[in-house]
N, C-alpha and C positions, 0 to 999 in steps of 0.2 A: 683682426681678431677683436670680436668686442669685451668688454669689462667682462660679462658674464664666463667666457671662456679662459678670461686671465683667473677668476675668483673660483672655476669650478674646479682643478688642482687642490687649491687650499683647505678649499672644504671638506675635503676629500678625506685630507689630510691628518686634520683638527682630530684630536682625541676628544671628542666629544659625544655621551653615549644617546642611544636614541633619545630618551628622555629629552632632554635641553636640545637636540637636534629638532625633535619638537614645536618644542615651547619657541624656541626661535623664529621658526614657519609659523605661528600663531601669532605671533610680533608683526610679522613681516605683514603679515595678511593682514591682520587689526590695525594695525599703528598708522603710524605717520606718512611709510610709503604706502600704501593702500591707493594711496590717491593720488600716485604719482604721476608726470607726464600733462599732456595737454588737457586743457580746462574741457575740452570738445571732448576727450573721449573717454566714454562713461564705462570703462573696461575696469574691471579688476584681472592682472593677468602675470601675476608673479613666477615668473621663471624658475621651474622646478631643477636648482642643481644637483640633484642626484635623487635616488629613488629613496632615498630616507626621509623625504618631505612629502610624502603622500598620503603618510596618514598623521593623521593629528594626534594630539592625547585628549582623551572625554571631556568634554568641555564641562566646569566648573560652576553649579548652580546660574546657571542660563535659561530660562521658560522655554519652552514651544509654545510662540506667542502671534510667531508672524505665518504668514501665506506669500507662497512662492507660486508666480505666473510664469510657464514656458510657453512661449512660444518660435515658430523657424524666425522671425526677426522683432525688432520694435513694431511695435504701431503702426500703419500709417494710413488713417484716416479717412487719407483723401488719394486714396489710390483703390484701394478695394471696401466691399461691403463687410468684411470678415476683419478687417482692421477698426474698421468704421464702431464695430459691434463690440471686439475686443477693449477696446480705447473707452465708451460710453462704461462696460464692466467693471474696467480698473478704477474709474470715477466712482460707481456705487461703490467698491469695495475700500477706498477709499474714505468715502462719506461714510460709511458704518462705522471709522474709528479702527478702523485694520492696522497694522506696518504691513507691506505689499513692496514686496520684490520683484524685479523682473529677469530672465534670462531668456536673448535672443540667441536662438544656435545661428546664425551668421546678422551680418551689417546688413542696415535698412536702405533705399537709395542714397541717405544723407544722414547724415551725424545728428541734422538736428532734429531728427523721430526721438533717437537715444536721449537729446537734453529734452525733449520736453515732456518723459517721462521722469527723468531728474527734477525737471523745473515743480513735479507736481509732489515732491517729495519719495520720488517710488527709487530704490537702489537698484540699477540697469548693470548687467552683464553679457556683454557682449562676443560670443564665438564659445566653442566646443572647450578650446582652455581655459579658458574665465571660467567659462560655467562649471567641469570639475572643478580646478579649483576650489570655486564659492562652493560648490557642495559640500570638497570635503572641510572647508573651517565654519561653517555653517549650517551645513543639513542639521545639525541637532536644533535649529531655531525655528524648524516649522512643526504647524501644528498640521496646514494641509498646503499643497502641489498640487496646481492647477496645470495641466498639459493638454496643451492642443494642437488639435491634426495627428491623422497618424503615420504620420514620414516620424513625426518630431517624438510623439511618445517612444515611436520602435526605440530611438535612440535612448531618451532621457528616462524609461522607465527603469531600466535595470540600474542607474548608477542613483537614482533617488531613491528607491527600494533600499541598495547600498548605505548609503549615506543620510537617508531621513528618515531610517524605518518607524520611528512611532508616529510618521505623517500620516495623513488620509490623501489621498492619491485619487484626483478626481481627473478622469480622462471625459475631455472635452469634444467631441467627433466633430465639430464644426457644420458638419451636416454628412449623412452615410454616403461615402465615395464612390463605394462598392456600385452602390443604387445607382448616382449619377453616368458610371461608366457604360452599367448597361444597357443606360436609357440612350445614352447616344452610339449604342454601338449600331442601331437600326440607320444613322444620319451620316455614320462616319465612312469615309474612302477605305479603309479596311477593319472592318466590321469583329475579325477576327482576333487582331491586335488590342482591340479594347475590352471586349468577352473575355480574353485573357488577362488583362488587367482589371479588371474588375474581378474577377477569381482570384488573384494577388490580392487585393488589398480587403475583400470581404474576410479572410484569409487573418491578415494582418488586423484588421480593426475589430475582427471579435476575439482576437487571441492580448492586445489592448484592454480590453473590454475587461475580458475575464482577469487581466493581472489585476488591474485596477481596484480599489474599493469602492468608487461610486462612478456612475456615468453621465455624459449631460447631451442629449438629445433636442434636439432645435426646434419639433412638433411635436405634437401624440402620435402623427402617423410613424415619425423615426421611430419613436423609444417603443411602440409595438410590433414594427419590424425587429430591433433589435431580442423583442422579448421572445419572440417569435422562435427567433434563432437562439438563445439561451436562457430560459426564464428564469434561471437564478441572480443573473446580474441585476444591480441597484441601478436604476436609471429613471433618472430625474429629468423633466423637462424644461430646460430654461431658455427663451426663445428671443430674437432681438430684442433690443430695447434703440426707442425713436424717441429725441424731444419734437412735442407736439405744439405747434403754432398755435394763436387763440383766434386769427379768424383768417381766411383765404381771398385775397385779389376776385373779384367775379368775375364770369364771362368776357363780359364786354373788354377786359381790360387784357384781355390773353391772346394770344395766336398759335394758331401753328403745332405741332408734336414733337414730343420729346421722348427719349431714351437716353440713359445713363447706364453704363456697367463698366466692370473691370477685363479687357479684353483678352488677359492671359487665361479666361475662364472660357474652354471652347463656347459652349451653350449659348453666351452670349456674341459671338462672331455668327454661330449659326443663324440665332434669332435675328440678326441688323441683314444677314444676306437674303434668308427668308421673306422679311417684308417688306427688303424694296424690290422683290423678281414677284412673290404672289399677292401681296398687299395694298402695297400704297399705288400700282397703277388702278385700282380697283376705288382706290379712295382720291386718288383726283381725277378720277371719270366723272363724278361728283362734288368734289371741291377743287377745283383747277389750281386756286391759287394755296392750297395748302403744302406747305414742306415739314420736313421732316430733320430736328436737330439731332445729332446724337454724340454725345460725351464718353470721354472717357478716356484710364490709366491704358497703356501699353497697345493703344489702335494699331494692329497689323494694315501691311497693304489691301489686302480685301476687304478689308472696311472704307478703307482713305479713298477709293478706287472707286465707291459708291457716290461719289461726290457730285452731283450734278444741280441743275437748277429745282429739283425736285428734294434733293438733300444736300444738308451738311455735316460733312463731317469733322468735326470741330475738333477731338482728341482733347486731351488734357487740360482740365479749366480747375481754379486750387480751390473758387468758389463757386459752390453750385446753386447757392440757394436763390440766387435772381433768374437763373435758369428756370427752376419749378416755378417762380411767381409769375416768370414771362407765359410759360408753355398754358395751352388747353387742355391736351391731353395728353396723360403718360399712357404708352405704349408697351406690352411687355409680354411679346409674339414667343415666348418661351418654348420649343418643341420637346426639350430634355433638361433635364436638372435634377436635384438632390435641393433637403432640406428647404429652407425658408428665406424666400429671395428678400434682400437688403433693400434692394432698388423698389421695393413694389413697397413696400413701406415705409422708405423716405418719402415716395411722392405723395401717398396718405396723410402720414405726419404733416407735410408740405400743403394738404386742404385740395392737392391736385387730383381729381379720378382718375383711375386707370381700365383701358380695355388689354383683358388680359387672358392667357392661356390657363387652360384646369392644372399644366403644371405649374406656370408660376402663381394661381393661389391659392397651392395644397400648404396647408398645415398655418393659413393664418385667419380659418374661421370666413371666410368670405361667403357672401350669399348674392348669386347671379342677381340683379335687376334690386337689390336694397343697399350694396358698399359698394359692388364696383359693376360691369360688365364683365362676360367672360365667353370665350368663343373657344373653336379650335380649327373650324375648317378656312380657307384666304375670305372666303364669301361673307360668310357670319360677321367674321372677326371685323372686316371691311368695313359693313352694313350698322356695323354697332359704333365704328370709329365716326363715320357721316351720322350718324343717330345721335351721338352724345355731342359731338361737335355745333349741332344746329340746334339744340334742347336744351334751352338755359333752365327749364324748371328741372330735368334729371339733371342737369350738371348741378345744380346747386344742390341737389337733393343729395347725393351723389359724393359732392365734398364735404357736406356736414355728417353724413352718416361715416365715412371713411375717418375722419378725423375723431368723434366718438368713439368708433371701434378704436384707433389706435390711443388712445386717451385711457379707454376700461381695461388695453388688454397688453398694452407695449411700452406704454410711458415708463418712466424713470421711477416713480413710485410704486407701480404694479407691480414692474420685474428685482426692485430694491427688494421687496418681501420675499417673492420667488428666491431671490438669491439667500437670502437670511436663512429659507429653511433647507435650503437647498447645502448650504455652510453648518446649521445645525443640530439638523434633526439627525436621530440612529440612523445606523443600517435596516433598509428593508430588511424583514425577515426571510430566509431564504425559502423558496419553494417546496412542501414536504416531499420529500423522497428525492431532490435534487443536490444528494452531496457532490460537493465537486470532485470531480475525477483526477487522481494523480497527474499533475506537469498542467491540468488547464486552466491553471490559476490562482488566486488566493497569494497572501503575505507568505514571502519564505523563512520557514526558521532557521535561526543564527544554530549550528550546532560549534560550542567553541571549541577553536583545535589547542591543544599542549605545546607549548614550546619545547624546544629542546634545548641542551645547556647551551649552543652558540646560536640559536636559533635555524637552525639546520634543519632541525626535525620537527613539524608541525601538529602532529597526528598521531594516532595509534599505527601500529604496523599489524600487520596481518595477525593472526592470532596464534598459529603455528611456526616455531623458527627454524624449523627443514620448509617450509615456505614461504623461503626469501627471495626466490633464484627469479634473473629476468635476466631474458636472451634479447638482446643488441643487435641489429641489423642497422648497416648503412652501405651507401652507394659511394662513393669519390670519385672525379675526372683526375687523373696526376697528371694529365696536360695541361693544367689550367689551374690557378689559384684557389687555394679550399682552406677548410677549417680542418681537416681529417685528422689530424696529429693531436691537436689542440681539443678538439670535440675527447677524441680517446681518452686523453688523461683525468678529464673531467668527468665521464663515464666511470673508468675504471675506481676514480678514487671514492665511491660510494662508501657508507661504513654501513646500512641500513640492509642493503640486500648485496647478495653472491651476483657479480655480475659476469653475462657471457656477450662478449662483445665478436660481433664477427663482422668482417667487410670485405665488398668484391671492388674491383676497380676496372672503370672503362676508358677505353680510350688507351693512347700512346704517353707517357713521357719523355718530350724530346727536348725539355730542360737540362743542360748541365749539372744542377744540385743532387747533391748526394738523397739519397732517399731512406727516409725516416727510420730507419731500425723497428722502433717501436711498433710502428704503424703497417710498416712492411708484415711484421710476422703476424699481425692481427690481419693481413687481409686472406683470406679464403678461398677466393674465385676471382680470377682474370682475363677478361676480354677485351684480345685488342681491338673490336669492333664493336661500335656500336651495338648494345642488348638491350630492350627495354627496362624499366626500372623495374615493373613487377614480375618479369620474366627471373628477372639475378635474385628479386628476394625470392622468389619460389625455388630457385635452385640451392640459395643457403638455409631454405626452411628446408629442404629433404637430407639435409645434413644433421639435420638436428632433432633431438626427440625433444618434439615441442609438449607434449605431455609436460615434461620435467619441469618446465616452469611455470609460475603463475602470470608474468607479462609478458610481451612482445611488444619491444618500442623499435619504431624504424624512422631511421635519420639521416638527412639530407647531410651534405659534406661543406652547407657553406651557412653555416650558421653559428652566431656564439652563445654556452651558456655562462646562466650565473654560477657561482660557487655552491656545494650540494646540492645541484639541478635534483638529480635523483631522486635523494631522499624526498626532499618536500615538494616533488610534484606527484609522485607515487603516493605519498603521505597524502595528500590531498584526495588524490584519486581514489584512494583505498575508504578514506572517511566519508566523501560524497554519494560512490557506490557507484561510480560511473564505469561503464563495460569499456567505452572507447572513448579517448581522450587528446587533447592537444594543449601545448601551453597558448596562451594568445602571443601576440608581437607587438613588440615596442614600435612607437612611434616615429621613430627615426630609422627605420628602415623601410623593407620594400615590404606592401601587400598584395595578396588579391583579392581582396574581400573586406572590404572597411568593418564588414562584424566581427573579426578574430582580432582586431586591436585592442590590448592592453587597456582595462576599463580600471580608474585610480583609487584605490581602497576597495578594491572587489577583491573577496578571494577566488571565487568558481562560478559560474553558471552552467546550469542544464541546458542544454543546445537541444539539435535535433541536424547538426552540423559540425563535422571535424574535418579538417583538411586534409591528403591526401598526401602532404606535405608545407614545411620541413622535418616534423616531426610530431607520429601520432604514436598512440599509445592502447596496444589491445590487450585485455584481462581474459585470464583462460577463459570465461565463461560464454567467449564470443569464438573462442577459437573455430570450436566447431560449425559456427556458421557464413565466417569470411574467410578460412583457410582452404586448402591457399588460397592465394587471389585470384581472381576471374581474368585469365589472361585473356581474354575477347578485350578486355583494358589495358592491354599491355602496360602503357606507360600510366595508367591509373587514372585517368581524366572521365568522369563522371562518376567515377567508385563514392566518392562522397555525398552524392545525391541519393546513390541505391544504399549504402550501409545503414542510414537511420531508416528506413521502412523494414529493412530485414529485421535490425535488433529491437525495432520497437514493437516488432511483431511478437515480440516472447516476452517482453515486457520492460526489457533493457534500456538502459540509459545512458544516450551521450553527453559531453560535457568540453568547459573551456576553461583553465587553470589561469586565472589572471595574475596570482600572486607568484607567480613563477616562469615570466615571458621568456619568450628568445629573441635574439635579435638578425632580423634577417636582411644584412646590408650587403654581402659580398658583390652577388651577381643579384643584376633584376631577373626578376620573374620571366620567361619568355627566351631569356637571353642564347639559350642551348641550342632551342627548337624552334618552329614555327607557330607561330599561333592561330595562323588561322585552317593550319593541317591539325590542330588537338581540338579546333571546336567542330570541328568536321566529324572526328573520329569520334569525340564527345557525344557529340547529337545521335551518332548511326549506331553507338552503345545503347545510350537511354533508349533509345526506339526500343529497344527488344527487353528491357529491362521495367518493372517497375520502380520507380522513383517519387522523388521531390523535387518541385522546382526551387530554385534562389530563394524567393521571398517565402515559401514555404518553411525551409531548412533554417531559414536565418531568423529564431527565437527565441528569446532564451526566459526560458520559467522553470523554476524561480532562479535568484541572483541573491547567491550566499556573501554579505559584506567578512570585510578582511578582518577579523579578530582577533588575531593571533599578531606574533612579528611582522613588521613591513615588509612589503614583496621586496625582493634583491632584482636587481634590474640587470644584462651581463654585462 
């Protein structure tokens, strides 16, 4: 047992009221242990012992002075062109005279990405709990949030929203995803699976876009696709930045071709397999003795496999810059990609020319036969490579014009300005007649909820007090260990609303234990055989004049809650306006969907996603459109995907109660049934249904911070 689990009793324990519960967490976090543990690891990561440390008190004449960088890990430079770029930004932002924080949502290859953004002065955070954490004793210290990619924004926007609301929230696309998927869905072995994914994240990265207050686009051709797709969004261009050598090695002193990329990036596995089958046998028909080097982070087999007396395959070198001075020419046989390649202007910076694809040199100003060559078909491409290889006057020409351009348009100074107004300047003005549409974005307003005297009660209750009444459904196995008994008392002891709890139970008990009195006369319906879960509740909804109430909550039999569950998550429900609702789950137990987890000082989000279980929550105003259930789902699996297209077709709204989780540890997920018999039935439901997919469903705008009492954890 560690210290933490001997001291989490006590604390428990401590008569001490939120307030100084608090201020303590503000200690702990500020002070002395802040920096506890190994010199190596650049974590702030203070073990929350109980949910009364999650939210802070308002921190006390403090600026919003500094800027916060998310990204999915540290830096690392020298492993990809997106790090490369990131690391050169923190340096400007830096040199402007910033404080600049970092938070990595997981660990870099090595510890020492995270020190040597320490070493530069910058505060590093590392992993999903540090970073709550630092938000919540800290978000009041920014002025703006920088996030990038969008895996990382999906996550980091809703709890910075939360926790830094008078931020400016600048979403960084690193280049449009969306774009690169479907360029390679024409190159890829299932063409189908990428089309799909790239519908996922165009999906996801304009729904980013819109939360955001500004946006950063890598060319002019991004940020007009993006406007393209919603002309009200603010999107700024801010595009690599390269340091620029002052003069380049010549011809005579060079050999040979070169290629550099990061090879967890398909496009460039493509482009290396590409010209050594259609390319370079075309280019030593005419220079025999030319090879082909090529570099780089994460080299797969099909690269290494190319290794022959015609190339090498070198994989991971930590310095590249004698590479570019050795090489003739860069190579950059691009067939598909996104945004503004890294590699094509190192080798520029570098005084190296490049023969290259129209995709790798969309969006950096290039002009065929003045900065670089540019080809597309094996023959051209070939023809240009032998062309510039034997031409010392266009190679020289070639190198001085390439390094010019990057000099007027990429240096450190150019994009230092770009960044300055890019940090300074207002909001575009938004497009006339482009208000934005309810749920697609925009800052969410705080509406603040009322405590109650033990902090039980959050919220206004309905406005009618003969409309208090919510009907109770749940399912229990009594063959098997449940919460059923324990769930009841907790229901029943509501003071806010008249509750009607009703439950059927499946299966046998062939336990010796006496059987719960209580629980026994609360159950309704009994089968000793196996019934589906939506089959028993449609049998206890015909029981009941669902008119008569204003909710219907249905609950699973192995879950715990907190103390006045009821009140303050209906209290919430009722203040947000959400139709269909779910509390989220704590982190210590089972999930199936990492976006229903417990987000720290959130009170609620608008989804477009409720679960189907342990426990959801429908307001009459949905009745009439989900009652009863669609038994073609018996056991409910896909129901979650169809119910936000039905409610949001009337204008309804779903939602996720943060400040009032449950906790779902008894049985895993799966444990009862088969899984891969519910994705079977899953899929041959959706068929016939229309729906949402996963990353569809999984959004949440906007994200109400907790301002009321601390959520009670159970």
């Amino acid at each position: 047992m560690s210290p933490i689990d001997l001291l989490r009793p006590l604390w428990r324990a401590l008569p001490i009221d939120i307030h100084w519960r608090q201020r303590i967490k503000h200690w702990l976090l500020q002070g002395p242990l802040a920096g506890r543990g190994s010199r190596r690891m650049a974590v702030l990561d203070v073990p929350a012992w109980d949910s009364d440390w999650r939210v802070l008190l308002p921190p006390l004449d403090e600026p919003a002075d500094r800027l916060l960088v998310i990204d999915w890990k540290p830096p690392t430079p020298d492993l990809d062109s997106g790090s490369f770029r990131l690391r050169l930004i923190l340096d400007l932002l830096l040199e402007s005279g910033l404080a600049v924080d970092f938070i990595g949502d997981r660990e870099a290859e090595s510890p020492d990405y995270a020190e040597a953004l320490c070493a530069r002065g910058i505060r590093t955070f590392v992993g999903p709990s540090a970073a709550l954490e630092h938000l919540i004793a800290q978000g009041h210290r920014y002025r703006q949030v920088w996030i990038s990619r969008p895996e990382v924004a999906e996550v980091y926007l809703a709890p910075v929203r939360a926790h830094a609301p008078q931020a400016t929230v600048i979403y960084d696309t690193v280049d449009l995803h969306w774009v690169r998927f479907e360029r390679g869905a024409a190159f890829a072995a299932d063409p189908t699976e990428l089309l799909e994914r790239a519908h996922r994240y165009r999906r996801l990265e304009l729904a980013n876009a819109r939360t955001a207050d500004r946006v950063i686009a890598i060319t002019e051709d991004e940020r007009a696709r993006l406007l393209q797709e919603d002309p009200r969004l603010d999107v700024r261009v801010l595009p690599n930045v390269h340091p620029v050598v002052d003069r380049a090695a010549p011809l005579s002193e060079r050999r040979d071709l070169f290629f550099i990329g990061g090879f967890q990036h398909e496009p460039n596995v493509d482009a290396m397999q590409y010209f050594a089958a259609e390319i370079l046998p075309l280019v030593r028909a005419e220079l025999p003795e030319v090879r082909l080097r090529i570099v780089g982070s994460h080299m797969p087999d099909s690269v290494r496999e190319l290794d022959s007396p015609a190339i090498e395959a070198v994989g991971y070198v930590a310095e590249v810059e004698p590479c570019f001075a050795r090489a003739r020419i860069f190579v950059a046989p691009l067939r598909h990609g996104a945004g503004m390649k890294g590699k094509i202007g190192q080798s520029l910076s570098q005084g190296l020319p490049v023969v290259m694809t129209r995709i790798g040199a969309e969006g950096m100003g290039l002009t065929h036969e003045q900065d670089a060559l540019i080809a597309d078909d094996p023959a051209t491409f070939a023809a240009a490579v032998v062309r510039l290889y034997r031409d010392e006057v266009l190679w020289s020409r070639l190198s001085e014009a390439g390094l010019a351009l990057m000099r007027a348009r990429y240096s450190a100074p150019v994009v230092a300005e770009q960044l300055r107004a890019l940090l300074t300047e207002p909001p575009a003005e938004p497009v006339a007649g482009s208000s934005p549409a309810a749920g697609t974005g925009g800052r969410p307003e705080s509406v603040e909820l009322r405590s109650g005297e033990d902090g039980a009660r959050t919220a206004s209750l309905p406005p009618r007090e003969t409309d208090r009444r919510v009907l109770i459904l749940g399912i229990y196995l009594p063959g098997i260990a449940n919460h059923a008994a324990t769930i009841s008392r907790e229901l029943l002891g509501s003071r806010d609303w008249e509750v009607d709890l009703r439950w059927a139970s499946v299966g046998t008990d062939s336990s010796e234990a006496p059987a719960d009195p209580e629980l026994k006369a609360l159950t309704r319906l009994h089968s000793p055989e196996r019934v589906p879960k939506f089959v028993l509740l449609n049998r206890l909804l015909a029981e009941a004049e669902i008119e008569r109430y204003r909710y219907l909550l249905v609950v699973d039999d192995d879950i715990e809650l907190s103390p006045g569950f009821v009140d303050r998550f209906l209290a919430i429900q009722e203040a947000r306006d959400f139709t269909l609702a779910q509390p989220a789950r704590t982190h210590d137990g089972y999930t199936d969907h990492q976006f229903v987890n417990q987000l720290l000082g959130v009170e609620s989000r608008r989804t477009r996603f409720v679960e189907i279980g342990p426990l959801f929550s429908l307001r009459r105003d949905g009745f009439a459109s989900l009652l009863p259930f669609d038994e073609e789902a018996p056991m409910g699996w896909g129901l979650d995907f169809v119910w936000p297209v039905v409610l949001e077709s009337q204008g309804r709204r779903l939602g996720i109660v943060d400040a009032v989780p449950v906790r779902h540890a008894l049985r895993k997920p799966v444990s009862t049934y088969d899984y891969t018999e519910t994705q079977t039935a899953m899929q041959a439901f959706l068929a016939r249904r229309p729906h949402l997919t996963l990353s569809e469903a999984c959004i949440a705008d906007p994200t109400y911070p907790l301002t009321g009492p601390t959520a009670i954890a159970p």
